[in-house]
N, CA and C atoms as an extended XYZ file, in Angstrom:
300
Properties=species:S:1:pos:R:3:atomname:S:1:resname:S:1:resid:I:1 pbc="F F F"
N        25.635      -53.716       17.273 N   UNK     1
C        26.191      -53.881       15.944 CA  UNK     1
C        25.759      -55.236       15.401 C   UNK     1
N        25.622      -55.177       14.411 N   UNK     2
C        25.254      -56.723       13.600 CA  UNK     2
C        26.052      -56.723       12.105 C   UNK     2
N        25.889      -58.100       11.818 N   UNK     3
C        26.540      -57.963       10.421 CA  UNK     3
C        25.054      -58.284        9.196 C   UNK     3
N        25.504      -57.480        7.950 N   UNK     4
C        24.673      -57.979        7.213 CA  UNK     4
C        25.265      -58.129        5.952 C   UNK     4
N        24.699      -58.944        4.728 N   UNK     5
C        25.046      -58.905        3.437 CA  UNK     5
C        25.464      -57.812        2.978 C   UNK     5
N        26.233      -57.863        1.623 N   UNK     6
C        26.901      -56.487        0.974 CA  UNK     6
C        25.617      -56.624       -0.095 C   UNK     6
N        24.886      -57.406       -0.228 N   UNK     7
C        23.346      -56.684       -1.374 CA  UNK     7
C        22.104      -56.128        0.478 C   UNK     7
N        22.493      -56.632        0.968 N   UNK     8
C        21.821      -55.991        1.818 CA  UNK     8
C        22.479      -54.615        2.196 C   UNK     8
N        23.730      -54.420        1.835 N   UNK     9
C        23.919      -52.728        2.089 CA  UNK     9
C        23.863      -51.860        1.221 C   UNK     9
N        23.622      -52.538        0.058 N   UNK    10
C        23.838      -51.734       -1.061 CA  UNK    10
C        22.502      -51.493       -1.668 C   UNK    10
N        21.289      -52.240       -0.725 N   UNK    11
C        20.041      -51.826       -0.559 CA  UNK    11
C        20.024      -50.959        0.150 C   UNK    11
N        20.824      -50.684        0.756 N   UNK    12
C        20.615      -49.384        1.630 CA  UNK    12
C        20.996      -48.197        1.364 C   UNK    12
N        22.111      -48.312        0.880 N   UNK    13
C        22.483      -47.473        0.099 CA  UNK    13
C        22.173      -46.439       -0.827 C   UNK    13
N        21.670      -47.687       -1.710 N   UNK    14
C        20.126      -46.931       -2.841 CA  UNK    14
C        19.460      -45.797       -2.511 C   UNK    14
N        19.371      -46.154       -1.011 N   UNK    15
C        18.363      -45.272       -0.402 CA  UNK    15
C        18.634      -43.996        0.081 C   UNK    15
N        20.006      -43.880        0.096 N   UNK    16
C        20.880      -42.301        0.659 CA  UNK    16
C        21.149      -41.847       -0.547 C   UNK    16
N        20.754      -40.597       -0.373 N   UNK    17
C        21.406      -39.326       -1.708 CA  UNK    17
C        22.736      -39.067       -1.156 C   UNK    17
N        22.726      -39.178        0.229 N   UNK    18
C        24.018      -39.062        0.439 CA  UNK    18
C        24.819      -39.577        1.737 C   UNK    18
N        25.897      -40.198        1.353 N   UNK    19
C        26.721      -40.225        2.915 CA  UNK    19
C        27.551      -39.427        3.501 C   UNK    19
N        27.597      -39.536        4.568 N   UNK    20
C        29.110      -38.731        5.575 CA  UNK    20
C        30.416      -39.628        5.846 C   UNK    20
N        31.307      -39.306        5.038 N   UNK    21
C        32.457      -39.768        5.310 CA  UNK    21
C        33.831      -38.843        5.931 C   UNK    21
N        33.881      -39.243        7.265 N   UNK    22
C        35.068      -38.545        7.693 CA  UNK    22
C        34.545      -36.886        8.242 C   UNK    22
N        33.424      -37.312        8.157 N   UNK    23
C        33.033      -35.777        8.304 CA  UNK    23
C        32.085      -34.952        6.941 C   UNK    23
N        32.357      -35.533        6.287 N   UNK    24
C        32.292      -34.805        4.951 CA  UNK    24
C        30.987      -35.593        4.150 C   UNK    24
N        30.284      -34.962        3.700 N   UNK    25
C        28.845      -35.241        2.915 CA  UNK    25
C        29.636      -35.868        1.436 C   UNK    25
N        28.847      -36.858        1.278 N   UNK    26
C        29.279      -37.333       -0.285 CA  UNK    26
C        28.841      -38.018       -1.114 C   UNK    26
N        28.384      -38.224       -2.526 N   UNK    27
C        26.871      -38.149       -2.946 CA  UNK    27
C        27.454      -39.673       -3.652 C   UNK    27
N        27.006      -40.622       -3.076 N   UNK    28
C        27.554      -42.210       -3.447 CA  UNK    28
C        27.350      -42.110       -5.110 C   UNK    28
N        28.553      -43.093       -5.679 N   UNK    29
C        28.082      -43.123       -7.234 CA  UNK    29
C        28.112      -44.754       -7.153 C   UNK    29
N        26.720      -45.527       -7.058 N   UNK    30
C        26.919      -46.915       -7.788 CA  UNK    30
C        26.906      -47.439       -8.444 C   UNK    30
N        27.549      -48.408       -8.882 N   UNK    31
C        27.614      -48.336       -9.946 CA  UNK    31
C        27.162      -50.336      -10.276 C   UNK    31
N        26.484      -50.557       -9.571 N   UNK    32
C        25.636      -51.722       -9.625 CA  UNK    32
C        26.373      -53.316       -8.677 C   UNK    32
N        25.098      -54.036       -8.190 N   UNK    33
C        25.525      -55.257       -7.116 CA  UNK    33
C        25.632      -56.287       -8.165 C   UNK    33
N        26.882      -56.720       -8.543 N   UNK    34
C        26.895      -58.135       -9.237 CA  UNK    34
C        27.217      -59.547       -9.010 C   UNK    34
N        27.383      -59.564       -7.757 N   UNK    35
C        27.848      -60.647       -7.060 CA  UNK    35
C        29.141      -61.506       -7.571 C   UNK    35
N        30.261      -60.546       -7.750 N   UNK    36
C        31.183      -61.206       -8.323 CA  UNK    36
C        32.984      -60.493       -7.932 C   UNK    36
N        33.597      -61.109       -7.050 N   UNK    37
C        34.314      -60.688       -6.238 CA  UNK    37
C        35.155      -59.025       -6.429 C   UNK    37
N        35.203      -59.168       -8.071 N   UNK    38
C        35.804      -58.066       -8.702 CA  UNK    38
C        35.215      -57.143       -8.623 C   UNK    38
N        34.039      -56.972       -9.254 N   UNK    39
C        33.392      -56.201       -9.180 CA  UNK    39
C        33.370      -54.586       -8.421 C   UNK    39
N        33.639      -53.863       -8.684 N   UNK    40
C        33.453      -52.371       -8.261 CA  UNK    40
C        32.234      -51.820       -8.563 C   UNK    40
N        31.228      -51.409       -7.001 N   UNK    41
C        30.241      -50.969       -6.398 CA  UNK    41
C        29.813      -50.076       -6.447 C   UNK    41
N        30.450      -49.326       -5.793 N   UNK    42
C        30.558      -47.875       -5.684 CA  UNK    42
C        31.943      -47.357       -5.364 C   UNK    42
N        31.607      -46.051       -5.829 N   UNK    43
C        32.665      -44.842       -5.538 CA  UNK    43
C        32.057      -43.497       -4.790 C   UNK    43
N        33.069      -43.101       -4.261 N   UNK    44
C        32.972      -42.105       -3.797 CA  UNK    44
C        33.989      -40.830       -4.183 C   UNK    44
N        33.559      -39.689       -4.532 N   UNK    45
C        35.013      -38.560       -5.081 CA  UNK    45
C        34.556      -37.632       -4.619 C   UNK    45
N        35.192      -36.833       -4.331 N   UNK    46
C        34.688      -35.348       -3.945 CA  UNK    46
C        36.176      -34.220       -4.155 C   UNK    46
N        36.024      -33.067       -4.431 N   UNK    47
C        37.268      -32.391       -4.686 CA  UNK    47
C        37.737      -31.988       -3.178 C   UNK    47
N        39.123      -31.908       -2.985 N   UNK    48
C        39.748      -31.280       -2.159 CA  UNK    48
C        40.734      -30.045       -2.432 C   UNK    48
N        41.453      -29.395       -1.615 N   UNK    49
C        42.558      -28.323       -2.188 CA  UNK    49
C        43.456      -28.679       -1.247 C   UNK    49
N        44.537      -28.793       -1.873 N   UNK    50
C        45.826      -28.729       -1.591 CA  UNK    50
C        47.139      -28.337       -1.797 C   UNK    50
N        47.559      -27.356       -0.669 N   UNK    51
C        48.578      -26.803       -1.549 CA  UNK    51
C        48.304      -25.706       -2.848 C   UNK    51
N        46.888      -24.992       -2.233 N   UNK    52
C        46.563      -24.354       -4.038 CA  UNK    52
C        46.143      -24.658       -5.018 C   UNK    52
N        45.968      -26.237       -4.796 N   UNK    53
C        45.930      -26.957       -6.014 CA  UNK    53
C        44.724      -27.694       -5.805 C   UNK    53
N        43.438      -27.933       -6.979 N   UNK    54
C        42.077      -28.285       -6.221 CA  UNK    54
C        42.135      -29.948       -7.241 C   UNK    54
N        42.358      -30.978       -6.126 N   UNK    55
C        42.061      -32.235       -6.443 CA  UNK    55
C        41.099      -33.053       -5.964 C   UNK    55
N        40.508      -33.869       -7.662 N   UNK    56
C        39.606      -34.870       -6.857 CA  UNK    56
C        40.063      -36.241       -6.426 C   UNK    56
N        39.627      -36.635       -5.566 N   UNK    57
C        39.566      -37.756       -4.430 CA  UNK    57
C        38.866      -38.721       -4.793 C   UNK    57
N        38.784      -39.938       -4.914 N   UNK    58
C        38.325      -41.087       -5.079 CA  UNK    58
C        38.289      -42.176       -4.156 C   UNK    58
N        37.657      -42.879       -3.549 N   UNK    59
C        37.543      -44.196       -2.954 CA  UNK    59
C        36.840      -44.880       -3.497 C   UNK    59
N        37.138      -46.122       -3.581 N   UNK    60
C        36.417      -46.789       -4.597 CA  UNK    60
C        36.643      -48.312       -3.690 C   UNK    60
N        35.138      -48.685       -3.876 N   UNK    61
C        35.149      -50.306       -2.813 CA  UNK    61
C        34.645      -51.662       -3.931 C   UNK    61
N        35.187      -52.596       -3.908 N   UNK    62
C        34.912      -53.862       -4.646 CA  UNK    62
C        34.236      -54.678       -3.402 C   UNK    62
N        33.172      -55.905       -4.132 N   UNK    63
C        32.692      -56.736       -4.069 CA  UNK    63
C        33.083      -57.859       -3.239 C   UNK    63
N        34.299      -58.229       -3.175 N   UNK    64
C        34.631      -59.256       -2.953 CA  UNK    64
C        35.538      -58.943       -1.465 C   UNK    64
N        36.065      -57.782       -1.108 N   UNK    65
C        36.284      -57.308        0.148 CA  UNK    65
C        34.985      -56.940        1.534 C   UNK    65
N        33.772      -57.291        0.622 N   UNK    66
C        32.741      -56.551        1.506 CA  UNK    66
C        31.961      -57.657        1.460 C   UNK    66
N        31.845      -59.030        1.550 N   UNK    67
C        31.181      -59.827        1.652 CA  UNK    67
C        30.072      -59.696        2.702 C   UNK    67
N        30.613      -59.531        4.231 N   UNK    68
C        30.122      -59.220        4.913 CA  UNK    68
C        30.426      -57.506        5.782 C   UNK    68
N        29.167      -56.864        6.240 N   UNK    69
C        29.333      -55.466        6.537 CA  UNK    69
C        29.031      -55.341        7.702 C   UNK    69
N        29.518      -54.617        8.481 N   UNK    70
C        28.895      -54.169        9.752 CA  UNK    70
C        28.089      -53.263        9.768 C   UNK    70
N        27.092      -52.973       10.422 N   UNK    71
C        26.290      -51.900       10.321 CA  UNK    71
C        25.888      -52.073       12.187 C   UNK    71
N        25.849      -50.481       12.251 N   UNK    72
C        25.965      -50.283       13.865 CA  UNK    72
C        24.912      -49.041       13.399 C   UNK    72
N        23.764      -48.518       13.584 N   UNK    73
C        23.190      -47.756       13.731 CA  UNK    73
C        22.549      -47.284       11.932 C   UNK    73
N        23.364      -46.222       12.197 N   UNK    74
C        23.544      -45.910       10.628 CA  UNK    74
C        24.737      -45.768       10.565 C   UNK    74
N        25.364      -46.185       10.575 N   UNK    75
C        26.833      -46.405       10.155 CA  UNK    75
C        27.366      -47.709        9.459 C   UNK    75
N        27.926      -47.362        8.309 N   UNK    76
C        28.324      -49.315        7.510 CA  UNK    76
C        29.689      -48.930        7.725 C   UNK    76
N        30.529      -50.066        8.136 N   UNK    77
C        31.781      -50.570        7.929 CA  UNK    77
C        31.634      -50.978        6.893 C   UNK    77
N        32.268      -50.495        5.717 N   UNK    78
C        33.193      -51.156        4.181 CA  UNK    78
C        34.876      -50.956        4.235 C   UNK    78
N        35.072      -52.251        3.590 N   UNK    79
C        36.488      -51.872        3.118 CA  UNK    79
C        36.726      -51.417        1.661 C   UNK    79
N        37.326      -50.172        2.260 N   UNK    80
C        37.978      -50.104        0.025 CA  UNK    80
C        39.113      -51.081       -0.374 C   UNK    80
N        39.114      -50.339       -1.738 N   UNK    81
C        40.000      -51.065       -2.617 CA  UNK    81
C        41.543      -51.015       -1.976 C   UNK    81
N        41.588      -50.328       -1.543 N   UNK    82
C        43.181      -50.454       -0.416 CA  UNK    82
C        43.194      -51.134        0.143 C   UNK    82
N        42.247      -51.839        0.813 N   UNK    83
C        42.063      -52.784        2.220 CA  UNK    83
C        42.290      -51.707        3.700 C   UNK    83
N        41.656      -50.449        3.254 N   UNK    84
C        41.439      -49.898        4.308 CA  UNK    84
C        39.532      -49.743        4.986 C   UNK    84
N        39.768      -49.715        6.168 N   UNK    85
C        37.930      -49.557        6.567 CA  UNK    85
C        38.002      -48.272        6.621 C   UNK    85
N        36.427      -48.093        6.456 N   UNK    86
C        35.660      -46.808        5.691 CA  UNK    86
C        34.272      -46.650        6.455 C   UNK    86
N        34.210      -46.268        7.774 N   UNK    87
C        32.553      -45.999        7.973 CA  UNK    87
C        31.868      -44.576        7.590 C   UNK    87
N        30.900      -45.316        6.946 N   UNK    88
C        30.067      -44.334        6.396 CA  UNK    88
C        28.509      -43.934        6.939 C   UNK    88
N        28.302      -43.053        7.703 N   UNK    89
C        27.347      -43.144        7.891 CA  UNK    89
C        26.285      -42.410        7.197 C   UNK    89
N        24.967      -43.308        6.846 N   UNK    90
C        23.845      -43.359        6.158 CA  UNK    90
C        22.534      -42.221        5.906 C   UNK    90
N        22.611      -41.355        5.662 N   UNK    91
C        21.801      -40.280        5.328 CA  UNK    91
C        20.868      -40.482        4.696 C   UNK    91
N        19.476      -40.342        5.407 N   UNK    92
C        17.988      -40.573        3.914 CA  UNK    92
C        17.212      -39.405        4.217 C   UNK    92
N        17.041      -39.157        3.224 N   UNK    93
C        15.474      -38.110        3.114 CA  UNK    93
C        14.436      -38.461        3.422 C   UNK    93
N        13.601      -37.500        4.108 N   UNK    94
C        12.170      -37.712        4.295 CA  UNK    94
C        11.397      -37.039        3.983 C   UNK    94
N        10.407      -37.505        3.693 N   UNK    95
C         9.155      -36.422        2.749 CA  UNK    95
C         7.835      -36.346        3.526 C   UNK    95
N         7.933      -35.466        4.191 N   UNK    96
C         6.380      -35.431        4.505 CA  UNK    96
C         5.081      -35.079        3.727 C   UNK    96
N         4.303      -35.460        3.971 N   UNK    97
C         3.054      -35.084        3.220 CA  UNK    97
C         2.485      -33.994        3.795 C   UNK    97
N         1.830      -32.521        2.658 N   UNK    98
C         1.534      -31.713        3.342 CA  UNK    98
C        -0.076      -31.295        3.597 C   UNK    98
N         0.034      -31.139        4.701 N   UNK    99
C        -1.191      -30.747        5.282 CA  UNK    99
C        -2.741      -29.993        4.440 C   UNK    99
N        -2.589      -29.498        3.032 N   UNK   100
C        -2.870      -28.840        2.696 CA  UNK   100
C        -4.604      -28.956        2.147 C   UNK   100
């Protein structure tokens, strides 16, 4: 495990169409690195059902809680806006070139 910058994860980030959180695939929305503690990053929402009832979900992480990140593989430790931790691990596409 190592630690790195929160513009260094959010370079990384860039780079996933999508993460796994909790199990669950989820298509990051950022919403830009400004270096300014307030600041809100990204979000994450996805719908759930409950009870019959189909709700969306939100996590949402600021700037100034994520100074520094852990990253263990592909996996980032962030904290959200709750002050709860959140590993997410990192999903990228690859494109091969075809043979043709």
């Amino acid at each position: 495990m190592k630690e790195i910058s929160l513009y260094e994860a959010y370079s990384l980030l860039q780079q996933c169409p999508v993460v796994m959180l909790e199990g669950r695939p989820v298509e990051p929305s950022l919403m830009g690195y400004e270096d300014e503690d307030s600041n809100e990053f990204m979000c994450l929402s996805w719908e759930e059902e409950w009870d019959d009832e189909l709700l969306t979900v939100e996590v949402v992480f600021v700037e100034g809680d994520n100074q520094i990140v852990e990253l263990d593989g592909c996996v980032l430790s962030l904290v959200n806006a709750d002050g709860e931790q959140e590993e997410l691990t990192l999903l990228k596409e690859f494109y091969a070139e075809s043979q043709e």
